[in-house]
FIROBA-937154 format. One record per residue (C-alpha): residue number from 1; residue in one letter; chain; y, x, z. Coordinates in Angstrom, 3 decimals. Layout:
BEGIN
{NUM, 'a', 'A', {Y, X, Z}}
...
//
This chain:
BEGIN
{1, 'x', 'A', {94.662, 107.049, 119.093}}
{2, 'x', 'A', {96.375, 106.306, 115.872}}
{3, 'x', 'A', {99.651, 107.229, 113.988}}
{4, 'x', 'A', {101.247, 104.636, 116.209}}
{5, 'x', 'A', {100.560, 106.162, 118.916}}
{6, 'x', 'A', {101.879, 109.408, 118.095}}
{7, 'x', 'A', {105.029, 107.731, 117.355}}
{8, 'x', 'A', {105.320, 106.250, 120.098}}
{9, 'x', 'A', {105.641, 109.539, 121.983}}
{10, 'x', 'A', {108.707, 111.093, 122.876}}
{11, 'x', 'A', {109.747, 114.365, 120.944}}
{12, 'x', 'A', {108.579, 117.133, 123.781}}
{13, 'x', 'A', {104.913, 115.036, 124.647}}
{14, 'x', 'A', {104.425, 114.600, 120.488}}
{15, 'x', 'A', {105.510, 118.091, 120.050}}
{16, 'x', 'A', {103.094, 119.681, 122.761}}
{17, 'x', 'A', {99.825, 117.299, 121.368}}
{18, 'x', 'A', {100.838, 118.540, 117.864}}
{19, 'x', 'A', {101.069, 122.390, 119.499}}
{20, 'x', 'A', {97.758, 122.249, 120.703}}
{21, 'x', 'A', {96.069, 121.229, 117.598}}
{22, 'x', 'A', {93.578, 124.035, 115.579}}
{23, 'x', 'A', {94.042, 124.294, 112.081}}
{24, 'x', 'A', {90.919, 122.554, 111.317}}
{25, 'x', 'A', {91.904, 119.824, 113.367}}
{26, 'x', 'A', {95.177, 119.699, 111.399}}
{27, 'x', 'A', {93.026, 119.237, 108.351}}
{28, 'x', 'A', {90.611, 116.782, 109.459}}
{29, 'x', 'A', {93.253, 114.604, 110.832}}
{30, 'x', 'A', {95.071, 114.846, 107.847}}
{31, 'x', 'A', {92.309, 113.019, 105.922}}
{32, 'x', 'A', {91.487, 110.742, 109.040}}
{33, 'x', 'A', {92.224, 107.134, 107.674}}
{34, 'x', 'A', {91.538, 105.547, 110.817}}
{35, 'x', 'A', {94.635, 107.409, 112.362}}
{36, 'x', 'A', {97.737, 107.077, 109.484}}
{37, 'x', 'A', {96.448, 103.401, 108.719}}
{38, 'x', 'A', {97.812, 100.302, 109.632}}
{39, 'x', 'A', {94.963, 97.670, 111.392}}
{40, 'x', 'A', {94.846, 95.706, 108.108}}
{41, 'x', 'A', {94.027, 98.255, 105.812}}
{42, 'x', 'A', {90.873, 99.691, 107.379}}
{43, 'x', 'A', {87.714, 97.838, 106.529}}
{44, 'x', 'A', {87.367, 94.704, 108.872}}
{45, 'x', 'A', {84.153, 94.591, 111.222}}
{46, 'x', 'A', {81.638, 91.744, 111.373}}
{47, 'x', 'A', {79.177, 90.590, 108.748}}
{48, 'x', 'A', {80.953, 90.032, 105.412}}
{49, 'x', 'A', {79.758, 90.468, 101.582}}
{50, 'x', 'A', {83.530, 90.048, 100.473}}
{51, 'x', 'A', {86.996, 91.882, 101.045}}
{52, 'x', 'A', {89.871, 90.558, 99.142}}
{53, 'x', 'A', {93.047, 92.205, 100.278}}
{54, 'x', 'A', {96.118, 90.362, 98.883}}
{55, 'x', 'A', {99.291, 92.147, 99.172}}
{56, 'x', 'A', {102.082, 92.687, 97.820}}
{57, 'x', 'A', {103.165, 95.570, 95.226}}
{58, 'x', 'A', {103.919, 98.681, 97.093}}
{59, 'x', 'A', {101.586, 97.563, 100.118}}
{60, 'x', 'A', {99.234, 100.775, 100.013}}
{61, 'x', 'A', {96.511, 98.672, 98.128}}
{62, 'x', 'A', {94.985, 101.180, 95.634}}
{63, 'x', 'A', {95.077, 103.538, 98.820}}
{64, 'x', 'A', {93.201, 101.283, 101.000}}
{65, 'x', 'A', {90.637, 100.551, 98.549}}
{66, 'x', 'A', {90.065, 104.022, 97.384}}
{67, 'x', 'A', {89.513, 104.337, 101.634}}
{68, 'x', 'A', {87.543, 101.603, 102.026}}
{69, 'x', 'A', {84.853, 103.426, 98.990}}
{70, 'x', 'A', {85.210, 106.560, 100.654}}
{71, 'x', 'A', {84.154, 105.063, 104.282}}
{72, 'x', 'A', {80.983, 103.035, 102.736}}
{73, 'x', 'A', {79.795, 106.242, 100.936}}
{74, 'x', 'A', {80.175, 107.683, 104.527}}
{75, 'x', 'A', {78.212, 105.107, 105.828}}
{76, 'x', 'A', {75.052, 105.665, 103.511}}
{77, 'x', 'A', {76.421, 103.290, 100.125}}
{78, 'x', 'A', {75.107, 105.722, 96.948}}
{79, 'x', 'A', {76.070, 103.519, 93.899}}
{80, 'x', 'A', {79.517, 102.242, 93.814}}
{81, 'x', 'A', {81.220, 100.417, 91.349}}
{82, 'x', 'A', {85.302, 100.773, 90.312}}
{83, 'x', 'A', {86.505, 98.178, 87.764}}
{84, 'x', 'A', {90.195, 98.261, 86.952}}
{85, 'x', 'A', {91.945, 96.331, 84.403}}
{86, 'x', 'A', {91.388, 98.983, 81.896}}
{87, 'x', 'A', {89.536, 102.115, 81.630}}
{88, 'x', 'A', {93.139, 103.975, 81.624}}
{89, 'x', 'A', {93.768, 102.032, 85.105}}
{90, 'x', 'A', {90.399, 103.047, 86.329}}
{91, 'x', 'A', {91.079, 106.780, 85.669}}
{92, 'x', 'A', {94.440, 107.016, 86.479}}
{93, 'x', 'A', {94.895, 104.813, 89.382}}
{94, 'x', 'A', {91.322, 104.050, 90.814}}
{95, 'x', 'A', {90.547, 108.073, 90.529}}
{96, 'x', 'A', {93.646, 110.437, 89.601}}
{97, 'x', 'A', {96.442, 108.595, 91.185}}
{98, 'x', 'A', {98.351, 109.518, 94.017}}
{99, 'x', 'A', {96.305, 107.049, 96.412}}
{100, 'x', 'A', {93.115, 107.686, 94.413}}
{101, 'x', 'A', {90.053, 109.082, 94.918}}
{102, 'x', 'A', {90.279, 112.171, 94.461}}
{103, 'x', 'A', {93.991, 112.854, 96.071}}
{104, 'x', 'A', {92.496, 111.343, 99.280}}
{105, 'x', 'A', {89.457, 113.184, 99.189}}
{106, 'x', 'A', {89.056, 115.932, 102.262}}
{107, 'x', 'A', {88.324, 119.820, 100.515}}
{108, 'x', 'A', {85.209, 119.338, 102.154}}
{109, 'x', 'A', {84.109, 116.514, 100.919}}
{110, 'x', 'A', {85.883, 116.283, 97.011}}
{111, 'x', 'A', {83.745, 114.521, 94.146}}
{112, 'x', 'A', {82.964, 116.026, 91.008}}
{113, 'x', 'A', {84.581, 113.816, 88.476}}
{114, 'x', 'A', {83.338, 114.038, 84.758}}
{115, 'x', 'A', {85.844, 111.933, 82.630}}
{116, 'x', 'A', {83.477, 111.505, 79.701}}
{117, 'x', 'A', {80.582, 109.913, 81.839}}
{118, 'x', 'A', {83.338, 107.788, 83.492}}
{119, 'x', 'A', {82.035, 108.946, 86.716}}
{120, 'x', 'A', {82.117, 110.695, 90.589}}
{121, 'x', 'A', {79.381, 112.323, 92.265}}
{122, 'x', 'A', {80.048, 113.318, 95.659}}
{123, 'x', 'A', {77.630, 116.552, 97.436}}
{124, 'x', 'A', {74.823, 113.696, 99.277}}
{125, 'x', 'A', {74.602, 111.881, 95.741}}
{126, 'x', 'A', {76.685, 109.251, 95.842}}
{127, 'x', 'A', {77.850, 108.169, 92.492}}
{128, 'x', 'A', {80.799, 105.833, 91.848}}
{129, 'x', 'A', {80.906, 104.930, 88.028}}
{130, 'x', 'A', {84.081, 103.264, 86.279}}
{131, 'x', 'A', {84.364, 100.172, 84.377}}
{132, 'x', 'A', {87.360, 98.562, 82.438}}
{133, 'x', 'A', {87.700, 94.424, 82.760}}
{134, 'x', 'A', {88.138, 94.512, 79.514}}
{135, 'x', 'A', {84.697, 94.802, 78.496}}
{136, 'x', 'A', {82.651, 92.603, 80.617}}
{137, 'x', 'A', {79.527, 93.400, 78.922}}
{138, 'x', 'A', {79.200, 97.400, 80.267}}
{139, 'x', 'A', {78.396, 95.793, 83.813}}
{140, 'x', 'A', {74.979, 94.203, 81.903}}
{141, 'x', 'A', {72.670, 96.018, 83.327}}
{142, 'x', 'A', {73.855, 98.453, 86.374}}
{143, 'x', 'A', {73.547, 98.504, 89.463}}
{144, 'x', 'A', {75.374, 98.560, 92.640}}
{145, 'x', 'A', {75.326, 98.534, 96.655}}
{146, 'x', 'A', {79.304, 98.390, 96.896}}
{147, 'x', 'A', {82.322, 97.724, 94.331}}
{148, 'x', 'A', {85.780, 97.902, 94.170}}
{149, 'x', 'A', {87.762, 95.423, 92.377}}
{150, 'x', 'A', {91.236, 96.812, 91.600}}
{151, 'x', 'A', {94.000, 94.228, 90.429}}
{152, 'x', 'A', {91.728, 91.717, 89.756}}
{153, 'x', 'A', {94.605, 88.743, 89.483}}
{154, 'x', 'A', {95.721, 91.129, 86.192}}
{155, 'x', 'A', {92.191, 91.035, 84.810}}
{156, 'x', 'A', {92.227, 90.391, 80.809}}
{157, 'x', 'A', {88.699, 88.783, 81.124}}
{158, 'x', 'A', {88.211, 87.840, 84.775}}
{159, 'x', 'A', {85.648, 85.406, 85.074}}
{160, 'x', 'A', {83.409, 87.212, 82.326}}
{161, 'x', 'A', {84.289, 90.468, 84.067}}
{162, 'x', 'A', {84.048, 89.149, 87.957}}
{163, 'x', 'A', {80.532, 87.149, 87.041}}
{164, 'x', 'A', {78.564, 90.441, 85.443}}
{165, 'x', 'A', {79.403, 92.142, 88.554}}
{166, 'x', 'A', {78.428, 89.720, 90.895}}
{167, 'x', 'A', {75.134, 90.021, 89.146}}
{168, 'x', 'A', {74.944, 93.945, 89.677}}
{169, 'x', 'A', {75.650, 93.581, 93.285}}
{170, 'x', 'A', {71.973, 93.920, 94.115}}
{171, 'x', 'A', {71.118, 97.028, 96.051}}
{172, 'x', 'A', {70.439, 97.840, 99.525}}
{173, 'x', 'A', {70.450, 95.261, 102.652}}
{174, 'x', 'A', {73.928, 94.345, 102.585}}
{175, 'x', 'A', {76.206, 94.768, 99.426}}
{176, 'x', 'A', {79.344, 95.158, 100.049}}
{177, 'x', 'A', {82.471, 93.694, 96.876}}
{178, 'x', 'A', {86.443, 94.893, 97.996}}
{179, 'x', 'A', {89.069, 93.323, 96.257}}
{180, 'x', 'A', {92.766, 94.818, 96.114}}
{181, 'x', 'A', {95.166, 92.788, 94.126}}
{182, 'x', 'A', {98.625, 91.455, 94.118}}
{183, 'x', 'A', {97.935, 87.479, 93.911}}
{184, 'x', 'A', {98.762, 85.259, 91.217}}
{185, 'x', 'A', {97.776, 81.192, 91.040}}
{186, 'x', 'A', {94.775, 81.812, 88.701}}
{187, 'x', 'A', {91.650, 79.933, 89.336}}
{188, 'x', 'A', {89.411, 82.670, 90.678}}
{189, 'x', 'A', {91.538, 83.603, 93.245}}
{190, 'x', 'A', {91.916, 80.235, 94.458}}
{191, 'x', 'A', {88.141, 80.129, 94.967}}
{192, 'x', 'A', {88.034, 83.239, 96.932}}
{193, 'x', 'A', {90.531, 82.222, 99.464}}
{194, 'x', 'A', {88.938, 79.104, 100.054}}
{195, 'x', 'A', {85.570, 80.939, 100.785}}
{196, 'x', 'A', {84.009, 80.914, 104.015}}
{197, 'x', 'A', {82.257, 84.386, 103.216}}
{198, 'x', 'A', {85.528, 86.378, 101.780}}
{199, 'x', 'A', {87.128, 87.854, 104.167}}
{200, 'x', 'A', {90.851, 87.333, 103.234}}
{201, 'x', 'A', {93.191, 89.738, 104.406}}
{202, 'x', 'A', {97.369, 89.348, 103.328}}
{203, 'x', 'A', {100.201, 91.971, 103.172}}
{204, 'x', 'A', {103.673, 92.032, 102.457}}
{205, 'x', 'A', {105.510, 94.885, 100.777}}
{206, 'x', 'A', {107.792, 95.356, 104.237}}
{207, 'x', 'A', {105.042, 96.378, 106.248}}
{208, 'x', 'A', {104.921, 99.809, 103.997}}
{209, 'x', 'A', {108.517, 100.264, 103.367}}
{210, 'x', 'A', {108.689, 103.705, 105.651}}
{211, 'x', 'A', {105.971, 104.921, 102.443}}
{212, 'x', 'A', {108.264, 103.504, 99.959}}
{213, 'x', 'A', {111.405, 105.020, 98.211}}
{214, 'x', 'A', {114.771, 103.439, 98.785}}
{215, 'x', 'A', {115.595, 103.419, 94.962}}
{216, 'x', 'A', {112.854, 100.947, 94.984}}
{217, 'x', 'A', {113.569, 99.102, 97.832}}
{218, 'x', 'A', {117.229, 98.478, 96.703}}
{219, 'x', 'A', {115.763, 97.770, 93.080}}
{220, 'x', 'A', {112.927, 96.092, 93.613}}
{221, 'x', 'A', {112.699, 94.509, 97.088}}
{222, 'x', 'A', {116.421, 93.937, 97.671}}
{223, 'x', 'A', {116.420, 91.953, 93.459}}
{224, 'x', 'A', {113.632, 89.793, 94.359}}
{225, 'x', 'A', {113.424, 88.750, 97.968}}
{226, 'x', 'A', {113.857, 85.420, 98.481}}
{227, 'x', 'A', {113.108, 84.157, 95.089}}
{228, 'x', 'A', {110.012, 83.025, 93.603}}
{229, 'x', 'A', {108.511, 86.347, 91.966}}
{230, 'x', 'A', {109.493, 88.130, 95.064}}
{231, 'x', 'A', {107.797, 85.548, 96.847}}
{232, 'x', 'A', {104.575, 86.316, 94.703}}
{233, 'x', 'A', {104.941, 89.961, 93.982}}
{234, 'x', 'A', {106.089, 91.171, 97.416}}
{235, 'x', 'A', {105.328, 88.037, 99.382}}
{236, 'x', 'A', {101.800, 87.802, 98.311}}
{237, 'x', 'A', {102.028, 84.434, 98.066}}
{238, 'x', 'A', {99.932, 82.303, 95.456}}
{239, 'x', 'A', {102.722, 79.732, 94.741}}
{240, 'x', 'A', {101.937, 76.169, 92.844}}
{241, 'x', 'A', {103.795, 75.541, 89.504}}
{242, 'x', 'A', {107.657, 75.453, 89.823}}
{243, 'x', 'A', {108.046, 71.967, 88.597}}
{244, 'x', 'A', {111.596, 72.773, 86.569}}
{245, 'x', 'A', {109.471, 75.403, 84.415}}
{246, 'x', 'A', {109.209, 74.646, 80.458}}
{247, 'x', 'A', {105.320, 75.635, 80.990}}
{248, 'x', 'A', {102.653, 74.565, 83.220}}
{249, 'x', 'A', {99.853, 77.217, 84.529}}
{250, 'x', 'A', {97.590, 74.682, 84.002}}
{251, 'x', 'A', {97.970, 74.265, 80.820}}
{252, 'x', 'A', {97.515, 77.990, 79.881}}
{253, 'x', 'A', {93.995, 77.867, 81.813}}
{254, 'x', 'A', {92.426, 75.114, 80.388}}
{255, 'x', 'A', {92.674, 76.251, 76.706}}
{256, 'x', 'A', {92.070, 79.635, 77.161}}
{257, 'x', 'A', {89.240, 81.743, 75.246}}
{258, 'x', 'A', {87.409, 85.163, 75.581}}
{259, 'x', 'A', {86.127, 85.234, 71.721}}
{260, 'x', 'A', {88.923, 85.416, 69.332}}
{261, 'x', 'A', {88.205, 82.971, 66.679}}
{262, 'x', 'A', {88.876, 82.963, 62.865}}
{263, 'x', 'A', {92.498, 83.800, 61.882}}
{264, 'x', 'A', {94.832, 82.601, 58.621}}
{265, 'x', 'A', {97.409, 84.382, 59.606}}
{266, 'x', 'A', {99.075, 87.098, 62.145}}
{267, 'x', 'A', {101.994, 88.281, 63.111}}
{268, 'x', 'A', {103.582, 90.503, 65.724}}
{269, 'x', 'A', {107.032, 89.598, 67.606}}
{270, 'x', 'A', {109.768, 91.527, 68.940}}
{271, 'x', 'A', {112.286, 91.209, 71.334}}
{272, 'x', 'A', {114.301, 94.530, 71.186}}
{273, 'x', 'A', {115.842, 95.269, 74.952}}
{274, 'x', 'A', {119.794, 95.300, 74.014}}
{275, 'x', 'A', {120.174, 99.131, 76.114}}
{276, 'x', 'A', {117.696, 101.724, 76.501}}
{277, 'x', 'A', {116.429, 103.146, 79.374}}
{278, 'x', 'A', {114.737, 102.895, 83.136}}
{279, 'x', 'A', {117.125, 99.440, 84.068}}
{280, 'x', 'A', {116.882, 98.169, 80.948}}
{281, 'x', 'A', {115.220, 94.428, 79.843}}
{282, 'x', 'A', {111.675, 95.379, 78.629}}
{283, 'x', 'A', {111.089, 95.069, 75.305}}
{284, 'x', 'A', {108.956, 91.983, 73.992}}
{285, 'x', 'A', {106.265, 92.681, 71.792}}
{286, 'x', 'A', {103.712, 89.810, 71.037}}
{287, 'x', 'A', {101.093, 89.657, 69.396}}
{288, 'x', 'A', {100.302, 85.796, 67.946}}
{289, 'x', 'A', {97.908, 84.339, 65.245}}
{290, 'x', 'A', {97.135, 81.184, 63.235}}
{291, 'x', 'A', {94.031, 80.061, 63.231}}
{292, 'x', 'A', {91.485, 78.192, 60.935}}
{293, 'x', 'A', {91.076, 75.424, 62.831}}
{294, 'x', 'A', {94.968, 74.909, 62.772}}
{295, 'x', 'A', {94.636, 75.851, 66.357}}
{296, 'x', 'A', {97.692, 78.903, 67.566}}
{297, 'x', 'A', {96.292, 81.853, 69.668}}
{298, 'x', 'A', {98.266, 84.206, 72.111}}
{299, 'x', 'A', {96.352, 87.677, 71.399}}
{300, 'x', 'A', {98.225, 90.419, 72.780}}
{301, 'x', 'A', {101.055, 91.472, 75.319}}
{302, 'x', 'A', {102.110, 95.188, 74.161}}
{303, 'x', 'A', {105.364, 94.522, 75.836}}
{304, 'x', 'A', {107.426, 97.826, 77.454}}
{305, 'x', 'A', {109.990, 98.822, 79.580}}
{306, 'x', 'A', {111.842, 102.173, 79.750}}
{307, 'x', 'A', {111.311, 103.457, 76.102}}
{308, 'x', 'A', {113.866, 104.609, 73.355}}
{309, 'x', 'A', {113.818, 102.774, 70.276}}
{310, 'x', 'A', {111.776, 104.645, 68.230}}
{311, 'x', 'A', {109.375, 104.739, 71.271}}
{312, 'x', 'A', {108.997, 100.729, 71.486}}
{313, 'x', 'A', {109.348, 100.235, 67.524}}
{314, 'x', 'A', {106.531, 102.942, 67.317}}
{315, 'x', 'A', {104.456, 100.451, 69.492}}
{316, 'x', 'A', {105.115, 97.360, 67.546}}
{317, 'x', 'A', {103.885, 98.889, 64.581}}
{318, 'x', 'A', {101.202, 99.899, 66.408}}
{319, 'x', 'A', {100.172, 96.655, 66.727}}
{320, 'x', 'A', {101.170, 95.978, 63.340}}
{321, 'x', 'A', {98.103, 97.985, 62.406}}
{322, 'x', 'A', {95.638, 96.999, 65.218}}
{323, 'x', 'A', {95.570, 93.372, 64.526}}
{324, 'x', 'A', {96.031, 93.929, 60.870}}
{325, 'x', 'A', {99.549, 91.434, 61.009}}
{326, 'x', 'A', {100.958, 90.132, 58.166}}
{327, 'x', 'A', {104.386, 90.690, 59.708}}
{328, 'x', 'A', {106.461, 92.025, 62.215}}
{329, 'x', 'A', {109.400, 89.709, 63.228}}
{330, 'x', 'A', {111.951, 90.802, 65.186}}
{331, 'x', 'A', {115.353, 89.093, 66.966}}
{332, 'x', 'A', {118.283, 91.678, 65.540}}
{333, 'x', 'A', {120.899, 89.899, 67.703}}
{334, 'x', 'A', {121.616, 92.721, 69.941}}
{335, 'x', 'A', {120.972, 95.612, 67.227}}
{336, 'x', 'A', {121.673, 93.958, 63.767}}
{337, 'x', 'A', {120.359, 96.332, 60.680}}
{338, 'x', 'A', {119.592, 98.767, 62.964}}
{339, 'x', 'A', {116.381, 97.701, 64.280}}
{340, 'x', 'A', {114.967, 96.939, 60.622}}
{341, 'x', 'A', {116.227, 100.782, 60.114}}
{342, 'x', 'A', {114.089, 102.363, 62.527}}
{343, 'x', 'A', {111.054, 99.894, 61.959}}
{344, 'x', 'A', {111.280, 101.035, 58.545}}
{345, 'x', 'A', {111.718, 104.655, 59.254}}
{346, 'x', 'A', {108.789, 104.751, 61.024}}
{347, 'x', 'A', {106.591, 102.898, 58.444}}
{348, 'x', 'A', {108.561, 102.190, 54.998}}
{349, 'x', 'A', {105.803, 99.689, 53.806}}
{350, 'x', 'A', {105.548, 97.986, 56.695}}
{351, 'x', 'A', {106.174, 93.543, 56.474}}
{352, 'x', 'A', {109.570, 92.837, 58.060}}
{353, 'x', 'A', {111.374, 89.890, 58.678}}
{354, 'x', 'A', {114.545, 89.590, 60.901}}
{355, 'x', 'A', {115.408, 87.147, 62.957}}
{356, 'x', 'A', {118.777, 85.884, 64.056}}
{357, 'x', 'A', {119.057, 83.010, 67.154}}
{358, 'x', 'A', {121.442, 80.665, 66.493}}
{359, 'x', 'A', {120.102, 78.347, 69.662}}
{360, 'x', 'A', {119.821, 78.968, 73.419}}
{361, 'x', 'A', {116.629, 80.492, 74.564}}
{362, 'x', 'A', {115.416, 77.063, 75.909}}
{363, 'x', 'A', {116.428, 74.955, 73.320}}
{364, 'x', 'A', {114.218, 77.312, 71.289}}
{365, 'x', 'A', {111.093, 77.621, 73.692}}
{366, 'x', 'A', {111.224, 73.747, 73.601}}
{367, 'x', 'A', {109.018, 72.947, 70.843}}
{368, 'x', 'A', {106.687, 75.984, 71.838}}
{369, 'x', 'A', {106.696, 74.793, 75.333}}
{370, 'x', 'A', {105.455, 71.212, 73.421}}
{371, 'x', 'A', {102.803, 72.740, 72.030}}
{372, 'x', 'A', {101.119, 73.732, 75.262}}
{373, 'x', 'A', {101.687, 70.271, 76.451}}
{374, 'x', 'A', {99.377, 68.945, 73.541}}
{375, 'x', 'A', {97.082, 71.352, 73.757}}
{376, 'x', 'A', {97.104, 73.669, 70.893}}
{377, 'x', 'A', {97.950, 77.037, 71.888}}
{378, 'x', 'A', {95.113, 79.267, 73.348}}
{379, 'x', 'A', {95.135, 82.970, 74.949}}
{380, 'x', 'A', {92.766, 84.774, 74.352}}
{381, 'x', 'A', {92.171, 86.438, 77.960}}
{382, 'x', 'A', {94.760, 86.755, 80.430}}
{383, 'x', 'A', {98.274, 88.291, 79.601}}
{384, 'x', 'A', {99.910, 88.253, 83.497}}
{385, 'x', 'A', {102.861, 89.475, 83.288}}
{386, 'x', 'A', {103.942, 87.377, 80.176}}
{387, 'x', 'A', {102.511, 84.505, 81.944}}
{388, 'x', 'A', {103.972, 84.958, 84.829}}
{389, 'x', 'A', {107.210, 84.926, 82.565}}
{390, 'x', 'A', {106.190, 81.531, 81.245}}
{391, 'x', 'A', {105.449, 79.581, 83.992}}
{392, 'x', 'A', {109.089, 80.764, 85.898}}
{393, 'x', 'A', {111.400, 79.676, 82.285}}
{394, 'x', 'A', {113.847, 76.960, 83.845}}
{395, 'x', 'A', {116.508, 75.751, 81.954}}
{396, 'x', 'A', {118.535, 76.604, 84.923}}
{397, 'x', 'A', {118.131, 80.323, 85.516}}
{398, 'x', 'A', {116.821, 81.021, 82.204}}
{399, 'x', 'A', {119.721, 78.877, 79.852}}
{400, 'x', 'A', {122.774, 81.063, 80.508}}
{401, 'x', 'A', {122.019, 84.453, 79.292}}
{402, 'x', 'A', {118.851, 85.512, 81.186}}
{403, 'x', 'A', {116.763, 87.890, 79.120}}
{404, 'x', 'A', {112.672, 86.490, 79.414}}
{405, 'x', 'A', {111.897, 89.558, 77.012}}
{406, 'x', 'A', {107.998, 88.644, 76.790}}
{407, 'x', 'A', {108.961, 84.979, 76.514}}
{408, 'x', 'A', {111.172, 85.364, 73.410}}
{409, 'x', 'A', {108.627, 87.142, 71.626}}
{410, 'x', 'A', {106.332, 84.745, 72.402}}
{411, 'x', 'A', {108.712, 81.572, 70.820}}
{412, 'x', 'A', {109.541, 84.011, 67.796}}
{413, 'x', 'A', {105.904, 84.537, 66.755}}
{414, 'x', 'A', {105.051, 81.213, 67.555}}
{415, 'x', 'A', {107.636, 79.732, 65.692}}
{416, 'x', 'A', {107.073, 81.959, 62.690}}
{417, 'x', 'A', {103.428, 81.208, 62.777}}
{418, 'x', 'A', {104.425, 76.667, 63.080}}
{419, 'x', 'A', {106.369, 77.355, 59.649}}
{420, 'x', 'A', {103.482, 78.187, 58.044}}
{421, 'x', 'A', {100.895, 75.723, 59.178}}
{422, 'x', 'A', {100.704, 74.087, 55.731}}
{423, 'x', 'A', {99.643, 77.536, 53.906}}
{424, 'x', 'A', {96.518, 78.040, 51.728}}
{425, 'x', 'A', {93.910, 79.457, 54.533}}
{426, 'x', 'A', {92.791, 83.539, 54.151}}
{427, 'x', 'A', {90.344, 84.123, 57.081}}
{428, 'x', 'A', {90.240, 87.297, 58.900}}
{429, 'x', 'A', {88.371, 88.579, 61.796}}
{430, 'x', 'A', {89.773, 90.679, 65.052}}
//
């Protein structure tokens, strides 16, 4: 019997099983995953060590994982592992979210979370403890019987991240590692599909469109089926390099680095969204340095969508301040003085130079794209969505008018930092 099932009923026979149901077996089949979930989301049987479920976005992933932990710590798993992107992920999707931990949790059977341990305990001891991917070295040392991998494709440091956890994976007879991620063509995840011992499990956005709101169906599914990044994001497909694309995946793996190295200069980039609001272009924001060794490094995405002006200025400058930049840059094509105005509102001191594009985007990304080719541009961990950007810029889609926000940041900093390859070094440290 499953929610199927009950749909599957006519009204008056679905009516009368509902009818007969006590209150407390209202509430336990409220919380019964095995009934509301589809096959595919419920924890496959056999003898495996790996899950990876690769869906697409909206699929019910964080939902099924945050299941999937709940059913091992059922089953007698006491230390569990939940690494996210970044500790703000881990709390508020892994734990606090809608599909989280703690929303699917039964009255009965709620953890205790304590936010400043990073941490759930549930009443038979159990203890899941939370863990950002962006610092690889908190796994050194713990220890775990099961894990949960959320979004692993978006991982900042992924193999550094993936590896210490592999090596904490040590308890009881038969660990157990689930992976929930929307895919993208990154070298890891090619490995795990191709493993005889991961157990590879695929879902398409579609199959959860009855959960999903129509705004976002219209938006988001009806905007991108069909084309590439639909095929990826709601497709789950992991697609090979569009061969039309100014940059090649490849050569953003092979040069890139988990230990920023010595810096002459930085500077953060701009790309101010031309309207304001929830359907609005995100704003680019880049963060890009020079370093000592001549070599140009990628360092940051802080990139936005949906924020006022003083909102996504505020978080430039914020950057401004992190990295210790030499300059903000910013293209003032759409908003002219004004975005120099409320940069310097915010922060009067602040290094500002404007920039005004007098070429097409791709005739401008060309000598960028170039230095890829040869080798000289690194990232310092992974920057996915910006990536993804990169690797999809086709002089066809992207040459009359289309707005790659994270991409134009990119070419500004870049190009700001190539004009000034010939300056007197003044090292710095991140």
């Amino acid at each position: 019997m499953n929610a199927s099932w009950l749909a599957s009923l006519d009204e008056t026979e679905r009516r009368g099983f509902l009818a007969k149901l006590t209150d407390a077996e209202w509430a336990h089949l409220h919380y019964d995953w095995r009934f509301w979930a589809r096959p595919e989301q419920l924890l496959p049987p056999g003898d495996w060590r790996t899950c990876l479920w690769l869906a697409g976005r909206g699929w019910g992933k964080t939902r099924t994982g945050a299941e999937a932990i709940r059913a091992l710590k059922e089953a007698g798993y006491h230390r569990l592992g939940l690494v996210a992107p970044t500790a703000a992920d881990a709390r508020h999707v892994m734990v606090e979210g809608e599909s989280g931990l703690l929303a699917i949790a039964p009255p009965w059977d709620r953890p205790r979370y304590e936010p400043s341990l990073h941490r759930l305990t549930w009443s038979n001891g159990a203890r899941a403890t939370l863990y950002s991917a962006e610092d690889p070295d908190a796994l050194r040392g713990p220890q775990f019987d099961a894990a949960w991998c959320d979004e692993l494709a978006a991982w900042r440091r992924m193999r550094e991240t993936f590896d210490m956890l592999q090596f904490g994976l040590r308890l009881g007879e038969a660990p157990r590692l689930l992976i929930s991620t929307t895919p993208r063509p990154v070298p890891l995840i090619r490995e795990l599909v191709a493993r005889a011992d991961v157990k590879v499990i695929r879902g398409h956005t579609d199959e959860n469109a009855v959960n999903l709101a129509p705004p976002f169906l219209e938006a988001v599914i009806g905007r991108y089926r069909g084309t590439r990044l639909g095929r990826q994001e709601l497709d789950a497909e992991i697609l090979d390099d569009n061969p039309d694309a100014l940059w090649r995946r490849h050569d953003i793996e092979r040069h890139r680095v988990s230990v920023p190295p010595q810096l002459v200069r930085i500077v953060v980039a701009v790309d101010p969204p031309a309207t304001s609001g929830e359907q609005a272009d995100a704003c680019g924001i880049v963060v890009a340095g020079l370093g000592a060794d001549r070599r140009f490094y990628v360092l940051a995405d802080r990139s936005c969508r949906g924020l006022t002006p003083h909102q996504w200025a505020s978080q430039a400058i914020a950057a401004y301040h992190t990295f210790g930049a030499d300059r903000l840059i910013a293209e003032v094509n759409q908003g002219g003085d004004m975005v120099e105005t409320i940069v310097r509102h915010i922060d009067p001191d602040i290094a500002f130079r404007a920039v005004r594009a007098t070429r097409g985007k791709v005739l401008r990304a060309e000598p960028v794209s170039a230095l890829y080719e040869q080798g000289r541009v690194s990232h310092l961990g992974i920057h996915a969505e910006l990536e993804d950007q990169m690797v999809e810029f086709t002089p066809q889609r992207n040459g009359a008018g289309a707005s790659p926000d994270r991409v134009d940041a990119l070419v500004h900093g870049l190009c700001e930092l190539m004009h000034g390859v010939g300056a007197e070094p003044r090292i710095r440290r991140l």
